[in-house]
N, C-alpha and C positions, 0 to 999 in steps of 0.2 A: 480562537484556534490555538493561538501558543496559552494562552489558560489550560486547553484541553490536553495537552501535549506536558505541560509542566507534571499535572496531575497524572497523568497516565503512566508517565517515564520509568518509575517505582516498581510499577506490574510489570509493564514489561520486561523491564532488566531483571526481577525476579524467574519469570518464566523463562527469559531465556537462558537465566543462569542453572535452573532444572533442567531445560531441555538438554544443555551443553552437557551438564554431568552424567544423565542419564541414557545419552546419544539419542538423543529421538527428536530433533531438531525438523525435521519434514513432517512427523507425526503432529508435533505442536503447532507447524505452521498448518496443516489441516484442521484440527481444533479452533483457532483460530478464526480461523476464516470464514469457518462453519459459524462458531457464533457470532460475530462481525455482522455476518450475513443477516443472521435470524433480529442480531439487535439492530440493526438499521432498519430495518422493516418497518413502517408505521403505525401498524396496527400492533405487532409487538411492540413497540417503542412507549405505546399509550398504557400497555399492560407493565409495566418495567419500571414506570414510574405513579401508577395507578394508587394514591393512598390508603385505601380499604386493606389494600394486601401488603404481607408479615416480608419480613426479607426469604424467608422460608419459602412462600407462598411463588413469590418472584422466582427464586433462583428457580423451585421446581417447575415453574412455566416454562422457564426459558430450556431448561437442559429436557423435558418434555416434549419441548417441538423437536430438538435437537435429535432427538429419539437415540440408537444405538454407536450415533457418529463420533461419540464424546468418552476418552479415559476415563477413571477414577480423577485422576489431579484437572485435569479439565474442569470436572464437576466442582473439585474442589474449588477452583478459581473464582467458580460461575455463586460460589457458597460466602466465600470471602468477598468478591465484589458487590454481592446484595447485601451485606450487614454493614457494608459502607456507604451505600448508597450510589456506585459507582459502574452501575452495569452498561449504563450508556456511555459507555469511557473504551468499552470491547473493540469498535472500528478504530481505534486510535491506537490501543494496544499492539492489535495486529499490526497495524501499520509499522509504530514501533518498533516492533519484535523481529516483522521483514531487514528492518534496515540493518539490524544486531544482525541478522542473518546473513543479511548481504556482506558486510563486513568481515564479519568470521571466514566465510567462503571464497573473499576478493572477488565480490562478481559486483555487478550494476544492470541494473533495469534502463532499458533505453528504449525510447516511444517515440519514433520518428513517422513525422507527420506531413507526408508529401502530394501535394498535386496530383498524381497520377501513381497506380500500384508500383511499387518496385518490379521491378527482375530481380530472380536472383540471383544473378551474378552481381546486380545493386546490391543487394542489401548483400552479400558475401563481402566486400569488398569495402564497404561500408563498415561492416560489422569490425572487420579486420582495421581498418584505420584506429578505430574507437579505442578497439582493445590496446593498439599502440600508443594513443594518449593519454588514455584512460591509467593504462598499464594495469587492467585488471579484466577478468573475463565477461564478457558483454551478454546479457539477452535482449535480444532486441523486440520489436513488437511493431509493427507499422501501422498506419492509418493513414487512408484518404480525406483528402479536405481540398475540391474541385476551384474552392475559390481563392487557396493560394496564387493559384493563375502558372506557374513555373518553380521549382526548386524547394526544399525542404525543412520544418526546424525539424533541431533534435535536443530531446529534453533528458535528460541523464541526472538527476536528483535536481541539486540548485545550480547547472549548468545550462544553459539554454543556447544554442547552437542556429542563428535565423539566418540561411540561406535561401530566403523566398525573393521571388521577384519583387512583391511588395514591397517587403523589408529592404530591397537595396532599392528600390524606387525613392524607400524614405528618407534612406541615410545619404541620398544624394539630393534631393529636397534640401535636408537638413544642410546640409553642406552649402548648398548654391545661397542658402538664407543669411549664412553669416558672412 
């Protein structure tokens, strides 16, 4: 994965450093995502790496499924990443490219994962805490997971946040052990 992420880094900062000058910064992250999408695919995934076929042959596959979803410089991307060999590197870039974005913006992606659905007056209030620690603009996103049993994580890039019953179950386990 950090191989994938080494190699990928390049592109991205590339693309986002077009998106940034050309202001089309949400245009790019739909680009993106669209081809992310199509190269994750398995069945695209086998065609993308297929040896019979030209990098030509590839890029036109790919921005074909893609159909009318995709700029000129998209295409372009999709032209340069097949003469290097690199089109399955696309969900990495995006990703990549998200995070430059996130940055740029001062926002942060947060996936909180609790027992039972928020309210929204929960997750308001929630959200508002974050943004105070955070000290940057929060999106939030929640999910259910019944077998926490009580309480919630929250996962904010490489912050991880476990306020589940479990998890103080363990760390008092842990405690009583030593």
């Amino acid at each position: 994965m950090a191989e994938l992420t080494t190699v990928a880094r390049p592109y991205a900062k590339a693309v986002f450093a077009e998106a940034n000058d050309k202001s089309a910064l949400d245009a790019w992250s739909e680009d993106l995502a669209t081809l992310a999408a199509y190269a994750a695919d398995a069945d695209m995934a086998k065609v993308l790496v297929h040896p019979s076929l030209t990098a030509d042959q590839r890029a036109q596959a790919l921005t074909d499924v893609c159909g009318d979803k995709l700029n000129e410089a998209a295409k372009n991307l999709v032209a340069v990443l097949a003469e290097n060999k690199r089109l399955a590197l696309l969900p990495e870039i995006a990703e990549l490219y998200e995070e430059l974005k996130a940055q740029l913006q001062n926002t942060v992606d947060v996936v909180v994962t609790s027992a039972m659905e928020l309210t929204d007056g929960q997750a308001e209030k929630l959200a508002a805490a974050l943004k105070a620690k955070l000290q940057c603009d929060v999106r939030m996103t929640s999910e259910v997971d019944e077998s926490l049993i009580g309480g919630a994580i929250i996962r904010a890039g490489d912050l991880v946040i476990d306020g589940t019953l479990i998890g103080k179950l363990s760390k008092l386990a842990e405690a009583m052990k030593s």
